[in-house]
RODO-2510 file (C-alpha; in nm, 4 decimals, decimal comma):
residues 265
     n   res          X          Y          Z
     1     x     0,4434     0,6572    -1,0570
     2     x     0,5537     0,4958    -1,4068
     3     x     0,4176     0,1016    -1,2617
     4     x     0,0717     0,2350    -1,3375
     5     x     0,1408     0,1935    -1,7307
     6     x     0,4310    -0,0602    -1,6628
     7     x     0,1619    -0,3144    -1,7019
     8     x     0,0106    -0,5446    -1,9951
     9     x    -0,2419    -0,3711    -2,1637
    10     x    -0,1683    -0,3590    -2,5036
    11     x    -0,5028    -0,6387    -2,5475
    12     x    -0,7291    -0,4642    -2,3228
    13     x    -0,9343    -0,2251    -2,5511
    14     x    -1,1260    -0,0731    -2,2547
    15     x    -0,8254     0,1100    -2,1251
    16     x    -0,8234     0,4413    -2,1347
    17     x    -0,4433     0,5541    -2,1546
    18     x    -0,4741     0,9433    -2,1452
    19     x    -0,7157     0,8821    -1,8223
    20     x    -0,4550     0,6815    -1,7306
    21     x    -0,1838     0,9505    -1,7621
    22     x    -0,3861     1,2189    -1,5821
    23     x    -0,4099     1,0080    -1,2620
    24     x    -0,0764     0,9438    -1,2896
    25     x     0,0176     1,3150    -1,2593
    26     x    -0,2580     1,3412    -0,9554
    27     x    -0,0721     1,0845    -0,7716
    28     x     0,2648     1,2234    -0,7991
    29     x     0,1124     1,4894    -0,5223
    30     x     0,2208     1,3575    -0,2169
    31     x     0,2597     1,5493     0,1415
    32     x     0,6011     1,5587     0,0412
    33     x     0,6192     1,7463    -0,3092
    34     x     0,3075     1,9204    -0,2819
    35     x     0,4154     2,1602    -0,5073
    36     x     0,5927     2,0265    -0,8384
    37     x     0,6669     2,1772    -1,2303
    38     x     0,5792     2,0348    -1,5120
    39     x     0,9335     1,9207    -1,5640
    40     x     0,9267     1,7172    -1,2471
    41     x     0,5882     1,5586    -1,2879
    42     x     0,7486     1,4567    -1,6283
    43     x     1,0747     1,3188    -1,4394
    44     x     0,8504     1,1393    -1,2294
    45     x     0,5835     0,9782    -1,4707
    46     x     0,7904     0,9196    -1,7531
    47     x     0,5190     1,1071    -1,9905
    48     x     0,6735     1,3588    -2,2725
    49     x     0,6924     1,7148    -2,1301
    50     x     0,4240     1,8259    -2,4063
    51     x     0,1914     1,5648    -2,3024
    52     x     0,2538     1,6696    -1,9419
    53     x     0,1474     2,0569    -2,0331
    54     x    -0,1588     1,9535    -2,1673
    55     x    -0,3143     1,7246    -1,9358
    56     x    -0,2480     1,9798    -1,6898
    57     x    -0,4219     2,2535    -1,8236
    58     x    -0,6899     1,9982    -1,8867
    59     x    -0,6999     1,9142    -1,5048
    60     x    -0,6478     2,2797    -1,3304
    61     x    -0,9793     2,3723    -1,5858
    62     x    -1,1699     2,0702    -1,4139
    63     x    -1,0198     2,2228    -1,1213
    64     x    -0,7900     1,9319    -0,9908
    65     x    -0,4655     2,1370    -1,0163
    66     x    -0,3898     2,4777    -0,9786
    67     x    -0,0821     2,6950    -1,0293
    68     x     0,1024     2,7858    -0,6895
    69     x     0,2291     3,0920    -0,5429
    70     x     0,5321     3,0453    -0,7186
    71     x     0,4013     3,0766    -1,0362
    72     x     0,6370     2,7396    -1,2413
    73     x     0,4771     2,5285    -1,0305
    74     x     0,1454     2,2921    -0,9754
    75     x    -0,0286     2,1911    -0,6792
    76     x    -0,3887     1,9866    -0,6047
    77     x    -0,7032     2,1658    -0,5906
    78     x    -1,0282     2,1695    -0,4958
    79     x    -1,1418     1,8974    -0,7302
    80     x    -0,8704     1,6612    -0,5725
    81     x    -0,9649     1,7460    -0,2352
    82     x    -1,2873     1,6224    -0,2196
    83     x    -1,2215     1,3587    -0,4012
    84     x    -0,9788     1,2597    -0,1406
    85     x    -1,2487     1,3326     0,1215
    86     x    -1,4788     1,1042    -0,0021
    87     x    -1,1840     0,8378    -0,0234
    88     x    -1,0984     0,9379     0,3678
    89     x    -1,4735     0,8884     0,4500
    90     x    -1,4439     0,5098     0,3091
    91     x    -1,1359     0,4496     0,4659
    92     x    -1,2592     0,5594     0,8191
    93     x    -1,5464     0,2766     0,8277
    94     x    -1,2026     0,0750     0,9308
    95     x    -1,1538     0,2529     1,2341
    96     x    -1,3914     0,0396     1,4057
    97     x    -1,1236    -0,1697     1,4407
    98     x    -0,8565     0,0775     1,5712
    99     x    -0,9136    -0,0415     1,8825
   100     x    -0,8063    -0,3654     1,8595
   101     x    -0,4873    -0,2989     1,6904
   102     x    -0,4041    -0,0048     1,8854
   103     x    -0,4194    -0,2782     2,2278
   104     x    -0,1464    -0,4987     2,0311
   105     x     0,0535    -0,1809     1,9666
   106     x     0,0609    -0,0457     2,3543
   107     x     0,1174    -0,4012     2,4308
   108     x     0,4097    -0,5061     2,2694
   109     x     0,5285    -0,1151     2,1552
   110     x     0,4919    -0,1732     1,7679
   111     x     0,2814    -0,0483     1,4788
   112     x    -0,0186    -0,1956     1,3783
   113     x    -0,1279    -0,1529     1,0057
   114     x    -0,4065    -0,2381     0,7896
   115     x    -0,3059    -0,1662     0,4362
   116     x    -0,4620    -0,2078     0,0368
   117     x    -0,2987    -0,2891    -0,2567
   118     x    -0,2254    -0,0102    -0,4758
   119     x     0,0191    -0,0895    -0,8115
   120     x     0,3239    -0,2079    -0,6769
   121     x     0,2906    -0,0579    -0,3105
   122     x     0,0474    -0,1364    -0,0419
   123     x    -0,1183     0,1901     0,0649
   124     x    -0,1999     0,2545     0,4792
   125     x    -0,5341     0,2251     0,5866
   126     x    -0,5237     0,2373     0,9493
   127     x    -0,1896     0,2538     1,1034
   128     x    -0,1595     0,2349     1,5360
   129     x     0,1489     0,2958     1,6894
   130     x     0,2730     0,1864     2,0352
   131     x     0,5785     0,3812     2,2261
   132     x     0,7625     0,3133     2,0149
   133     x     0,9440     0,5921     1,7943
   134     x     1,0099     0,3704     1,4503
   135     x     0,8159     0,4464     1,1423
   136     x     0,6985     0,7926     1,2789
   137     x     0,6680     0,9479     0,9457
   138     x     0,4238     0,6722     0,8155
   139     x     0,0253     0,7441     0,8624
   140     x    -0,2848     0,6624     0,6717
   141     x    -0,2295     0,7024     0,3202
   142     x     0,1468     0,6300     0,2974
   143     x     0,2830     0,3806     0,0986
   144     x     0,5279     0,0916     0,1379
   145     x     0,6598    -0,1670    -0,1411
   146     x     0,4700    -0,5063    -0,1836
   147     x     0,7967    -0,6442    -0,2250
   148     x     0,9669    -0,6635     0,0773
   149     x     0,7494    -0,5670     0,3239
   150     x     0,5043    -0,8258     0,5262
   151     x     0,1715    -0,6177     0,4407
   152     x     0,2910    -0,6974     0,0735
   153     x     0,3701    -1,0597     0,1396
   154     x     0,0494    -1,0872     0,3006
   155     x    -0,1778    -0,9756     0,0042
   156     x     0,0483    -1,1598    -0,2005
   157     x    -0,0144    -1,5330    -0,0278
   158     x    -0,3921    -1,4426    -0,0953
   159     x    -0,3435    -1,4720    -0,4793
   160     x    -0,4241    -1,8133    -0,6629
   161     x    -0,1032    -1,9419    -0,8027
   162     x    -0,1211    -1,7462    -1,1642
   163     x    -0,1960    -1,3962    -1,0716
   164     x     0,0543    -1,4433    -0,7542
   165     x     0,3446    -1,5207    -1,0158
   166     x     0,2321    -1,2666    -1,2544
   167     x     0,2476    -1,0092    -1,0201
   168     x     0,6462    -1,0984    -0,8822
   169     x     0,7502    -1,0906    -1,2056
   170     x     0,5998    -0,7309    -1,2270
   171     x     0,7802    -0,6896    -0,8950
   172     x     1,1057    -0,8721    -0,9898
   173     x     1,1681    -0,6298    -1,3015
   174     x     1,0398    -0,3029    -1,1719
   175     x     1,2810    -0,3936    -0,8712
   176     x     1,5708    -0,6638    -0,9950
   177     x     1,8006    -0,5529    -0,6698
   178     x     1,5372    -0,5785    -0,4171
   179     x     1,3771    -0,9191    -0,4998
   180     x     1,7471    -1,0581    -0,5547
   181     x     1,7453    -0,9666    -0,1527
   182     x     1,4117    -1,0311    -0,0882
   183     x     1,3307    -1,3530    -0,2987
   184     x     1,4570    -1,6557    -0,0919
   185     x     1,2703    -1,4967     0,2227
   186     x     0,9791    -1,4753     0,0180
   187     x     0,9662    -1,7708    -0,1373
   188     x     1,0001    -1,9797     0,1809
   189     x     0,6811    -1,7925     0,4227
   190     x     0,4878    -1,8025     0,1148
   191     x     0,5588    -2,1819     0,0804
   192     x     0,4782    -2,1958     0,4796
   193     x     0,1758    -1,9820     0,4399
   194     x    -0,0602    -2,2319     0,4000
   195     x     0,0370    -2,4592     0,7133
   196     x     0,0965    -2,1268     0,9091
   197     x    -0,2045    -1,8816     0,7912
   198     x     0,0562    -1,6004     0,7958
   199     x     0,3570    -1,4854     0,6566
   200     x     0,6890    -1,3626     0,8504
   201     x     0,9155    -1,0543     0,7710
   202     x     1,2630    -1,0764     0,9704
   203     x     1,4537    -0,7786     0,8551
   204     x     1,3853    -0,7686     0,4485
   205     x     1,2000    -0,4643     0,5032
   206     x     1,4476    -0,2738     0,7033
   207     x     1,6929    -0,5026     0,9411
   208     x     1,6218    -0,3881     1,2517
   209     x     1,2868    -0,4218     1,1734
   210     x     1,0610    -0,7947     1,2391
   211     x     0,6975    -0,8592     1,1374
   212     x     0,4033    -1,0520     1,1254
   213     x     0,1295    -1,0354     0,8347
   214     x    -0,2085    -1,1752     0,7594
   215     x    -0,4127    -1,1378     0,4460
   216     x    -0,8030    -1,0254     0,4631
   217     x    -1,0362    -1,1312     0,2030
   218     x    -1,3836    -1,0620     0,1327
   219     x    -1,5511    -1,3731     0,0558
   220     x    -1,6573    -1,3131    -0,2527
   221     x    -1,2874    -1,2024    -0,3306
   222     x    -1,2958    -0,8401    -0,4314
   223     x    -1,1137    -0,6783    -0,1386
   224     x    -0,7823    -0,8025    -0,0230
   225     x    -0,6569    -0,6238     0,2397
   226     x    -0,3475    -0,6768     0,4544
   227     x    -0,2792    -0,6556     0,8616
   228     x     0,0610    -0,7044     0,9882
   229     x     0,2599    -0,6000     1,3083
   230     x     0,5826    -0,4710     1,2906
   231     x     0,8573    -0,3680     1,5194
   232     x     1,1809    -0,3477     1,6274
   233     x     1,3719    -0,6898     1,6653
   234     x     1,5217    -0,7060     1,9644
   235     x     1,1844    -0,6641     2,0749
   236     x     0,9289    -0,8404     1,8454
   237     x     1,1463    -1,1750     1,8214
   238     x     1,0129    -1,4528     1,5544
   239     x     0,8510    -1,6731     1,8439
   240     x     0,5999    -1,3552     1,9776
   241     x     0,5594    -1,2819     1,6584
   242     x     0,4344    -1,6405     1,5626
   243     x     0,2728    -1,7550     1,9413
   244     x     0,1241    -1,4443     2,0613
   245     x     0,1107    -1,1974     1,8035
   246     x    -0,0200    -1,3516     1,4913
   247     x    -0,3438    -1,4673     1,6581
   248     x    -0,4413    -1,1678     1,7607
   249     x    -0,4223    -0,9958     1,4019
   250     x    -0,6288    -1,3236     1,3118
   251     x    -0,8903    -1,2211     1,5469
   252     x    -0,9118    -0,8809     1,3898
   253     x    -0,8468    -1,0158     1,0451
   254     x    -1,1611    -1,2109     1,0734
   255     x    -1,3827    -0,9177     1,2550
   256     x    -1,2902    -0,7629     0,9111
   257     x    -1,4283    -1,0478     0,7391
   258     x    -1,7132    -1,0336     0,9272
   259     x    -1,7628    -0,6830     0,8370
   260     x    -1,7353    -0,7294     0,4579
   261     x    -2,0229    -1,0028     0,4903
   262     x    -2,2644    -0,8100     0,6521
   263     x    -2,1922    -0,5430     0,3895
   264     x    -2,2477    -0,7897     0,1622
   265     x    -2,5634    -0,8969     0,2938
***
């Protein structure tokens, strides 16, 4: 939750940092600590404890917290819920294209994702599943690192050259064990990307774990979005991955495309 702040913004004099802060404590919500104390959104933000208090009284009187049963601790409220509505009603306009990935993931029993950029983590979309049982506890709305994961690598080859290497070195030194793992992979399928139109994942991720991932950009270059199949390796080897799989998100990948420009329009 701290990379929201971990960024430079000392010379931008239309950021609002307390805003800032209060998002930050929103977002430390998740399905897994829906309940949390002040102490722990403090752990988990990095903001002082007194700071903490306050912007939390500020948002349970606009009503987007609320105190819990248990009586030391926070949890979202109504003002956070239909925020998040309105968000879900957004996100659904992609599940015209469920369909589609859902056929790659019965056909070849992996997971099918289309994912957005979201600070240092890509954030789910649409997700499809096949029969297979790996990555179960990820849906819409989890989130997965940019660094080492092919939905990450995928928005990341759809960056011009400057704001690409800006944003590894965010990566790098939020992460200096990771992208010590993850960098020579990297480096090559993003080198590759443009002869190949996609980037490859063999195990950085997890190491049982292949994929395939494709960037989606609007034209005019305000959405990047990524699509990627994933699944087990001894099933997904590198050659389906690049003959058979890949072209398929590339069909959907540019039905999306097609969807942004008549939105456009």
């Amino acid at each position: 939750m701290k990379e929201l702040l971990e960024q430079d913004l000392n010379n931008d004099r239309h950021f609002v940092t307390a805003l800032a802060r209060g998002i930050q404590i929103l977002r430390c919500f998740t399905q897994d600590q829906d309940e949390l104390r002040a102490s722990e959104i403090a752990r988990l933000t990095g903001i002082p404890q007194p700071t903490v208090w306050r912007l939390c009284h500020t948002l349970i009187k606009l009503n987007y917290l609320q105190v819990s049963k248990r009586s030391d601790r926070l949890q979202l409220g109504i003002g956070a819920l239909a925020l998040g509505y309105s968000a879900f009603v957004r996100v659904e306009t992609y599940g015209a294209f469920r369909p589609a990935m859902q056929s790659i993931a019965e056909k070849y029993g992996a997971a099918v994702s289309l994912a957005a950029p979201d600070g240092l983590r890509m954030i789910y979309l649409q997700r499809c599943r096949g029969t297979s049982t790996f990555g179960m506890e990820l849906q819409i709305g989890s989130r997965v690192p940019i660094l080492n994961t092919a939905l990450g690598w995928a928005y990341l080859a759809a960056l011009n050259a400057d704001v690409r290497s800006g944003k590894i070195e965010q990566l790098a030194a939020d992460n200096p064990i990771v992208w010590q793992k993850s960098e020579s992979a990297l480096t090559e399928t993003l080198r590759r990307y443009g002869e190949r139109g996609y980037v490859l994942n063999l195990g950085a991720f997890q190491t049982e774990i292949n994929a395939v991932g494709i960037p989606v950009v609007s034209r005019d270059g305000n959405t990047t979005l990524a699509l990627n199949c994933s699944g087990l390796a001894s099933v997904l080897s590198p050659n389906m991955l690049e003959r058979e799989i890949a072209p398929r998100l590339r069909d959907i990948a540019d039905a999306i495309q097609m969807y942004f420009q008549s939105q456009a329009n």
